[in-house]
BAFI-3210 file (N, C-alpha, C; in Angstrom, 3 decimals, decimal comma, padded with zeros to 6 digits):
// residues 115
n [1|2|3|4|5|6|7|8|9|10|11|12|13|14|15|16|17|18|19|20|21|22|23|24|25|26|27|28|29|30|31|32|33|34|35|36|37|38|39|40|41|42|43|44|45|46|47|48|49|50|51|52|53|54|55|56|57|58|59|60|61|62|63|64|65|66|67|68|69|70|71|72|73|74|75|76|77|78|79|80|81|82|83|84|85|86|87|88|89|90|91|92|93|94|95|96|97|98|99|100|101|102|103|104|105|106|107|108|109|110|111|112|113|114|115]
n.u [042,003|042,817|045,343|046,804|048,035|046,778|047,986|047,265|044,807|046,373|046,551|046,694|049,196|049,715|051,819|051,966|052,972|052,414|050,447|050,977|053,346|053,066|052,842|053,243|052,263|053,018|053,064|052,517|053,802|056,902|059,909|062,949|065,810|066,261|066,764|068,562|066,977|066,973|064,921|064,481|066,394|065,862|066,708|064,775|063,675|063,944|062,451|062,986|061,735|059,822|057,717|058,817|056,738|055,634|057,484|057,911|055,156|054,773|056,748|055,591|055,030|052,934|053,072|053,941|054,800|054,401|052,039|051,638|050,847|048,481|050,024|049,390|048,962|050,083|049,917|050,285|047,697|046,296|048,120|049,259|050,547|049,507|048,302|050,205|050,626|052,468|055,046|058,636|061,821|064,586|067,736|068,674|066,905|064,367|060,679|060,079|058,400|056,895|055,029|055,163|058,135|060,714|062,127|065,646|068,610|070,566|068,566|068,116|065,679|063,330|061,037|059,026|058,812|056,469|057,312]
n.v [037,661|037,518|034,716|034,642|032,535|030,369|028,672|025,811|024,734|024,603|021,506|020,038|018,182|015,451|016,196|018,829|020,255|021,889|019,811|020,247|022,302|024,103|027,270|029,379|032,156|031,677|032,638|035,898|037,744|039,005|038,466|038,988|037,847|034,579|033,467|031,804|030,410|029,285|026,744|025,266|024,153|022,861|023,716|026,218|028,276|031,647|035,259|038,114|040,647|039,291|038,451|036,753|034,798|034,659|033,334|030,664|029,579|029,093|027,318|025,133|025,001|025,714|025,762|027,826|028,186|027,130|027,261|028,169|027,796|025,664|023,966|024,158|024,210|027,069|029,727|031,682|034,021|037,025|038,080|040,609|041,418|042,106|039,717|038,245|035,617|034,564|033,825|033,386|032,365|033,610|033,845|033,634|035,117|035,638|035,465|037,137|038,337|036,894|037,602|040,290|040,719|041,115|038,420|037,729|036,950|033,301|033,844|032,119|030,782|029,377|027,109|028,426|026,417|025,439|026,756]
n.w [-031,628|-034,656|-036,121|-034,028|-031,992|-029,737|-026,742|-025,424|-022,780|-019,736|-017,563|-014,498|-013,088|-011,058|-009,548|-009,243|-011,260|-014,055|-016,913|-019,518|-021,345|-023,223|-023,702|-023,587|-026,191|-029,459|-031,621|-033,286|-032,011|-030,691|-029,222|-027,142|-026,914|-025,627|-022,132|-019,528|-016,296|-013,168|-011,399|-008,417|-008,925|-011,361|-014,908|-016,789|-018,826|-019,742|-020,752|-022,108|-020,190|-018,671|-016,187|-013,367|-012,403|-014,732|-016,282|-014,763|-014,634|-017,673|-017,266|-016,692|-013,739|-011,441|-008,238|-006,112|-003,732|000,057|002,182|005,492|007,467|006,504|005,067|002,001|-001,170|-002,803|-005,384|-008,741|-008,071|-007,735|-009,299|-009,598|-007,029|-004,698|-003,184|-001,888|-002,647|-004,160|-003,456|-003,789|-003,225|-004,056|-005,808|-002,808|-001,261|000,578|000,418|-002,314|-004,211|-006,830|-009,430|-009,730|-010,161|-012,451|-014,027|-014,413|-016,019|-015,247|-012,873|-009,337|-008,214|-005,525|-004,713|-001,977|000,804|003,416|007,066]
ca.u [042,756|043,659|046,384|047,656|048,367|046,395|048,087|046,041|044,772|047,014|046,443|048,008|049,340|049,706|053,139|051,182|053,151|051,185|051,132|051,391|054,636|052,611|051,871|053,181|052,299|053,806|053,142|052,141|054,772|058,609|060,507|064,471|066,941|066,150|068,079|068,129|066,940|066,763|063,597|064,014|067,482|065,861|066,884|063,938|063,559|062,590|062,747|063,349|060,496|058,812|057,878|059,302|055,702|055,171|058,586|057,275|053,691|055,290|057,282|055,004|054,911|052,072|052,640|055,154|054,758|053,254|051,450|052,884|049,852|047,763|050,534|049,006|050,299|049,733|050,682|049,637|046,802|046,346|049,304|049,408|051,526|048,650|047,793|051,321|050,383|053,629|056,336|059,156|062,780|065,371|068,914|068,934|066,012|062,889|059,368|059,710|056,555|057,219|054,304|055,982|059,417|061,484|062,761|067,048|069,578|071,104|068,175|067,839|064,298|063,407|059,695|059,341|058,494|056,296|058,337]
ca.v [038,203|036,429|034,431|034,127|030,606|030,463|027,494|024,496|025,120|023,355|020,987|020,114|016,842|014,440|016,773|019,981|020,891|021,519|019,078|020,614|022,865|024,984|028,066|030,991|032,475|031,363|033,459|036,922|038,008|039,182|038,478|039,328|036,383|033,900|033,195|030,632|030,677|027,641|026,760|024,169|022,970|022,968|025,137|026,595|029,609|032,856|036,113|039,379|041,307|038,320|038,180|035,208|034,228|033,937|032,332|030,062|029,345|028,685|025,969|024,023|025,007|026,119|025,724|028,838|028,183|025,696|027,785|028,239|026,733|024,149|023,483|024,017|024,600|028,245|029,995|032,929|034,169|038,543|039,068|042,366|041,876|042,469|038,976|037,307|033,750|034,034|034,268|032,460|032,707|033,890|033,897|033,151|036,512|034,796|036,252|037,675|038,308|036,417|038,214|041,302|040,521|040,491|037,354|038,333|035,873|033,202|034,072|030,977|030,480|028,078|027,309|028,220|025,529|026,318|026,440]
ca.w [-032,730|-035,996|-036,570|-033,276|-031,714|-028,829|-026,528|-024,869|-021,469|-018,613|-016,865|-013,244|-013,131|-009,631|-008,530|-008,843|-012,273|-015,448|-017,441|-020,937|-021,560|-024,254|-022,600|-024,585|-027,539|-030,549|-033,377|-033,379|-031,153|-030,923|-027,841|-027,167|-026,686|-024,189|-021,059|-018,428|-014,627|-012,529|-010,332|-007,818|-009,903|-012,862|-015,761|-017,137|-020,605|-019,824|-022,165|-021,428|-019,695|-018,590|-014,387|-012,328|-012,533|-016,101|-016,903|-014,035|-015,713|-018,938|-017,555|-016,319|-012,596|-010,833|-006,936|-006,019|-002,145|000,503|003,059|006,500|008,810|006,729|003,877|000,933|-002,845|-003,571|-006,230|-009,023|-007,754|-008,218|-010,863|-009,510|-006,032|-003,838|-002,617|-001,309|-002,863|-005,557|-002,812|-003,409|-003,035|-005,359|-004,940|-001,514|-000,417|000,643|000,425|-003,285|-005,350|-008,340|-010,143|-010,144|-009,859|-013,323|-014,204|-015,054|-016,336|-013,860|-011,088|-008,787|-007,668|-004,700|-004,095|-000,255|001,930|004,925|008,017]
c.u [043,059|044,606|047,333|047,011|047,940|046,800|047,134|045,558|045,599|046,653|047,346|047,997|049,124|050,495|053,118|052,322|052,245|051,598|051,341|052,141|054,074|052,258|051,925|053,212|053,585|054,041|052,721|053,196|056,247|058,925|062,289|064,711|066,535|067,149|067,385|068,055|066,817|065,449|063,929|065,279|066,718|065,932|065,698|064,147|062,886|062,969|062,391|061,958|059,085|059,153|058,451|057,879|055,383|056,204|058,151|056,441|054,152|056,098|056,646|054,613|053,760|051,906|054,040|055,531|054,090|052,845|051,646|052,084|049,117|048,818|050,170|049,634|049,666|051,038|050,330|048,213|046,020|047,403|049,787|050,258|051,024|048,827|048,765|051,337|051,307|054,989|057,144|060,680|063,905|066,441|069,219|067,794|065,252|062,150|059,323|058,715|056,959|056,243|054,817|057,562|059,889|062,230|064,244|067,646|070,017|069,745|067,794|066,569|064,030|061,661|060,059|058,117|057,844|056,862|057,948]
c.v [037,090|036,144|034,170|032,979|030,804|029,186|026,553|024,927|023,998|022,738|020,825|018,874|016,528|015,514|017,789|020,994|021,115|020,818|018,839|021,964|023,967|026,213|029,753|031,034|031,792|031,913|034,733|038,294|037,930|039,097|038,823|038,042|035,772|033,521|031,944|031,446|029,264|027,958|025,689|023,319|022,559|023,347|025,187|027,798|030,558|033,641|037,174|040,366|040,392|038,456|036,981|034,267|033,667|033,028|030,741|028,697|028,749|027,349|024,863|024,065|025,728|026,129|026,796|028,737|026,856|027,242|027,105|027,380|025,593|023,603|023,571|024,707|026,154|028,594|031,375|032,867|035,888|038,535|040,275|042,804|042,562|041,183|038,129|035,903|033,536|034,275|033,550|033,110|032,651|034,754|034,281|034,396|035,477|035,852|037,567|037,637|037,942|036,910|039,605|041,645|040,002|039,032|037,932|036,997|035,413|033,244|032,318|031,135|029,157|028,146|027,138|027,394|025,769|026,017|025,383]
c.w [-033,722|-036,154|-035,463|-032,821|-030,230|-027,526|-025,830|-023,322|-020,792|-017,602|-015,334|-012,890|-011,488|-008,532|-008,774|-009,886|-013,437|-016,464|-018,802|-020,581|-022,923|-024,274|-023,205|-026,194|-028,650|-031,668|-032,903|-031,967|-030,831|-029,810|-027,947|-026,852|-025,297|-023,616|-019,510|-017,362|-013,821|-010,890|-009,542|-008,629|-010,797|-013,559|-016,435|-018,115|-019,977|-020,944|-021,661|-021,511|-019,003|-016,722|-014,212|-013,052|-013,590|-016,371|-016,239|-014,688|-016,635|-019,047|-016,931|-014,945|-012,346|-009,254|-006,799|-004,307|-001,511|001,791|004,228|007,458|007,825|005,378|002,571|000,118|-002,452|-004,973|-007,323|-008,938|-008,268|-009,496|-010,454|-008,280|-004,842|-002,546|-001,697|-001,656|-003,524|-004,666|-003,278|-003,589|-003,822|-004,732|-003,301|-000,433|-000,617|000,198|-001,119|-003,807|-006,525|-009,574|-010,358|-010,076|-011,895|-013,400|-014,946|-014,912|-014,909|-012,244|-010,732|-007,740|-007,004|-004,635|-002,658|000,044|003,435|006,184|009,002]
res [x|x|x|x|x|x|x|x|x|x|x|x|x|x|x|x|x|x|x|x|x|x|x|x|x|x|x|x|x|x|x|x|x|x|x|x|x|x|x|x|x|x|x|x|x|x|x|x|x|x|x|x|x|x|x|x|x|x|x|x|x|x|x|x|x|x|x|x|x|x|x|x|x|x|x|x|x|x|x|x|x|x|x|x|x|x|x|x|x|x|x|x|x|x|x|x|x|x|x|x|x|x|x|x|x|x|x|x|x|x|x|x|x|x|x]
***
């Protein structure tokens, strides 16, 4: 489409964040008032109607989990709440799907740790 601001692709730095912060649209698009959520004690921007996942994405994160037997990052994988790779834990419930899970003011998101 014309005229919209297409951002950079991201990279994933050393500590398995991305390592450009550019991730949503910029132009061609109206959003409602942004509101904080905190990931991991960090406050992070989302905007109303946005999943866990994207607010997520947008800030730079990309590992939402470590997988339970060989450790590994996961993270969005389906979008759609099929695959279980976007679990992570918000206000204190484990095993949320952050791909289909609203992002609402205040939510506290933990990446889970495999046991």
């Amino acid at each position: 489409m014309r005229g919209l601001h297409i951002p950079r692709a991201a990279r994933i730095s050393d500590d398995n964040t991305m390592a450009t912060k550019e991730l949503r649209l910029q132009r061609g698009i109206r959003r409602g008032t942004a509101f904080e959520i905190t990931i991991n004690a960090e406050p992070i921007t989302a905007y109303p109607g946005e999943s866990l996942a994207t607010a997520l994405l947008a800030a730079g994160h990309s590992t939402f989990r470590l997988s339970p037997i060989s450790r590994e990052p996961r993270g969005l994988y389906c979008g759609m709440g099929l695959c279980f790779d976007c679990l992570v834990t918000v206000n204190g419930r484990p095993n949320v799907r952050a791909c289909v899970t609203p992002a609402q003011p205040g939510d506290l998101v933990e990446m889970q740790r495999a046991g």
